[in-house]
N, C-alpha and C positions, 0 to 999 in steps of 0.2 A: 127286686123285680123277679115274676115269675117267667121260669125258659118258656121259652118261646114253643108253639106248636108250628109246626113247618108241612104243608101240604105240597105235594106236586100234581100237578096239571098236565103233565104229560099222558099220552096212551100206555095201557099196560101193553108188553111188562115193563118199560122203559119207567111207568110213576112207581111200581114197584121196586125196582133196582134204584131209585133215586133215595125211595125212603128206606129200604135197606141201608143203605152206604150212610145217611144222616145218623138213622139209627144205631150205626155201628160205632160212630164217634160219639155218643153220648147226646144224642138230639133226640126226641120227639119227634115221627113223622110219620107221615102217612100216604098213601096215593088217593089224590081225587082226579082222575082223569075225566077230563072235559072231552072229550071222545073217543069213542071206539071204534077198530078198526074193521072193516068188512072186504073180503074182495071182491074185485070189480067182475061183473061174470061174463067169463070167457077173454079174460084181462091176462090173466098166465098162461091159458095155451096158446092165446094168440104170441104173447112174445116169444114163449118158448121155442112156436114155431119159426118163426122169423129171425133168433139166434140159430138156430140149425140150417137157415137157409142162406147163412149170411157168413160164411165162414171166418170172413178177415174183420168183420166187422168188430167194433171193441163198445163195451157196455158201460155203462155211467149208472149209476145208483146215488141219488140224492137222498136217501133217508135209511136208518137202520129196518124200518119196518120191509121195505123194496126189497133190502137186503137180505131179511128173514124171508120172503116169497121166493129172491133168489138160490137162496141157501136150498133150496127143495129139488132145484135142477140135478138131473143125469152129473154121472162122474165124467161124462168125455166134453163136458162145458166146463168144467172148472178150472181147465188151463188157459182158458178167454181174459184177456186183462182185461182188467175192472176200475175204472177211476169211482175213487169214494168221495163224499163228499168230506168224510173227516174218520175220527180215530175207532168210534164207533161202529161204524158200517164197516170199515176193514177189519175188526175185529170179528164180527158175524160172519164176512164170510171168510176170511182166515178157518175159523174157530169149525166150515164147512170144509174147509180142503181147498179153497181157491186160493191159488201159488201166484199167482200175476196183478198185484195188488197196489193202487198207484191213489195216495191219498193227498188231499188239497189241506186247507188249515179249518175244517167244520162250519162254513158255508157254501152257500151254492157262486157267490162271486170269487173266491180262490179258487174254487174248481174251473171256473169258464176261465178265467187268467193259470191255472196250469194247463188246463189243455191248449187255450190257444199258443202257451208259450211253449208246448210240445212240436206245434207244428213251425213256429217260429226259427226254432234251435236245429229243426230237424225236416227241410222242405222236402223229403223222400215221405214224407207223410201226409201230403198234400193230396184230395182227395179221401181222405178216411171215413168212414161210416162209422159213425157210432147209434147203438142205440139205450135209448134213455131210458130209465127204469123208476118210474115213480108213482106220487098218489094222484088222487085226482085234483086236488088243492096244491097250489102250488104257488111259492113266495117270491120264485126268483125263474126265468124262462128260460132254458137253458139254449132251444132252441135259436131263441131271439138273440140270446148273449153269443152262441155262437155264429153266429150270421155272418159277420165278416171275416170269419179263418177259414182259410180254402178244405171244408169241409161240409160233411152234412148229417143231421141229424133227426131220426125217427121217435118219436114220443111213444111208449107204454103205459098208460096205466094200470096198477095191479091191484090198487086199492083205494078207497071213500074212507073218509072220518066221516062218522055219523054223533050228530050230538049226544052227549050223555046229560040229563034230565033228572036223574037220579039223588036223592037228598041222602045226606052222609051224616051218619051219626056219630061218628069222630068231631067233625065240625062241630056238630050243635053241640057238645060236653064240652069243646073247647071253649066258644061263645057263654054256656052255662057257667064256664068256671071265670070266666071274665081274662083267659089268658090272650098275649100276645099273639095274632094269628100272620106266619107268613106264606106266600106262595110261589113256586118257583114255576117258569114255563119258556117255552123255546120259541112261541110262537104269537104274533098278534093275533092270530083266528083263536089260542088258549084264552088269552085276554080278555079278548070281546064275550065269547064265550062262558068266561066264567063272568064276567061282569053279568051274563042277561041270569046267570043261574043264581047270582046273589041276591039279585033285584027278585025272583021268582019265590025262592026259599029265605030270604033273609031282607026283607024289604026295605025295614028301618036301622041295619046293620049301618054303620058308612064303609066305603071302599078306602077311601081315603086312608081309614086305620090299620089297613092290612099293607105286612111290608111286602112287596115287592122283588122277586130277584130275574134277572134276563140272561142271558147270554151277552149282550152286546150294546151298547152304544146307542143306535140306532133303534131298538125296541125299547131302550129305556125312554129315549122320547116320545116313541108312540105309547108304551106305558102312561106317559105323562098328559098326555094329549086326553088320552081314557081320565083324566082325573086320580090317574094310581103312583103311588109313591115308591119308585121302582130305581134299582139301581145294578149296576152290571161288575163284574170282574174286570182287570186290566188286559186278562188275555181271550181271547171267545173260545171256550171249551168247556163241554159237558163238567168235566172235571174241573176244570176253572171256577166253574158255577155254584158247585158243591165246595167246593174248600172256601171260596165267598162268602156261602152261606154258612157254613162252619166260623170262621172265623170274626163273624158279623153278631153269632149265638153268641161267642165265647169274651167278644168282648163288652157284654152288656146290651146287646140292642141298639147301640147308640146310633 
């Protein structure tokens, strides 16, 4: 059987470092990013502003892209603790010089059960503002999740995924050569998204034949739902995802 080609779906540079890391172990892979990022205008001075105005207030970032918009801020914010949503985003802004770095297990529901379980442990924190740092789409309300911890939270957007439309000639040599095509992705909106792109540039393709890789459990059934043959790691992590998928190449496709 021939190795598999392996696409990521994610936004650059995140499908880039995806197909980096496959690539490095001996895979085939590529980025096909199903959207691109834009910022929201007048999305980061507005927060920027309202972290300066807000001195105790503590910042949540749900996504590594929030993170990189973060990572742009003044040096006399980056001693602000920051709840991450997982190992990525604290790595970006680490990687900026922000010392106060409080990470959940790489979804937005481990984040709202660490923070509420911050106020829980610890009622001198009753009251807290936080403000949230994210895109304009969004999977999980952080707001609405925290609603019943004696707290309160302001919403930022910094940034729109905007569809990518774009036909990939990686793809179609792989289609050409008749190889195993997989895809990896973090998100139901990659999903659907790459489904309406298949259907567009590849009509008579099936989806069905393309494998599938998630993060998690719960996207593997809306994978499923889509008609796609999707399946996840036993732990939810970026890097979970890829040694999955590594170990998935290596044992035959099976």
């Amino acid at each position: 059987m021939s190795k598999p080609v392996i696409f990521s779906l994610r936004p650059e540079p995140d499908s880039l470092e995806d197909a980096a890391f496959l690539h490095a172990t001996g895979l085939t892979a590529f980025a096909l990013p199903m959207m691109s990022i834009q910022p929201e205008q007048g999305g980061l001075k507005a927060a920027f502003a309202d972290i300066l105005a807000r001195p105790q207030a503590e910042l949540v970032c749900t996504s590594k892209q929030a993170a990189r918009f973060l990572s742009k801020a003044d040096s006399s914010l980056k001693d602000r603790r920051v709840w991450c949503v997982g190992n990525g985003t604290k790595q970006v802004l680490a990687d900026a010089a922000f010392c106060d770095l409080v990470t959940a297990g790489g979804n937005a529901i481990s984040l709202i059960e660490k923070i509420t379980a911050s106020h829980r442990n610890n009622r001198q924190r009753d009251g807290q503002h936080y403000l949230w740092l994210c895109g304009a789409d969004i999977a999980v309300d952080i707001q609405a999740g925290l609603a019943g911890a004696p707290c309160s939270v302001t919403r930022h957007i910094l940034y729109k995924a905007v569809p990518n439309i774009d036909k990939s000639a990686d793809f179609q040599e792989a289609i050409a050569a008749g190889q195993m095509i997989a895809v990896c992705a973090m998100s139901e909106r990659s999903l659907q998204l790459f489904l309406d792109w298949l259907a567009m540039h590849y009509p008579d393709f099936p989806a069905a034949d393309i494998r599938v890789f998630v993060p998690s459990p719960a996207l593997v059934a809306t994978a499923n739902k889509l008609g796609l043959n999707a399946s996840a790691p036993p732990e939810i992590s970026r890097l979970a995802l890829l040694e999955h998928i590594r170990n998935w190449a290596e044992a035959g496709q099976s």
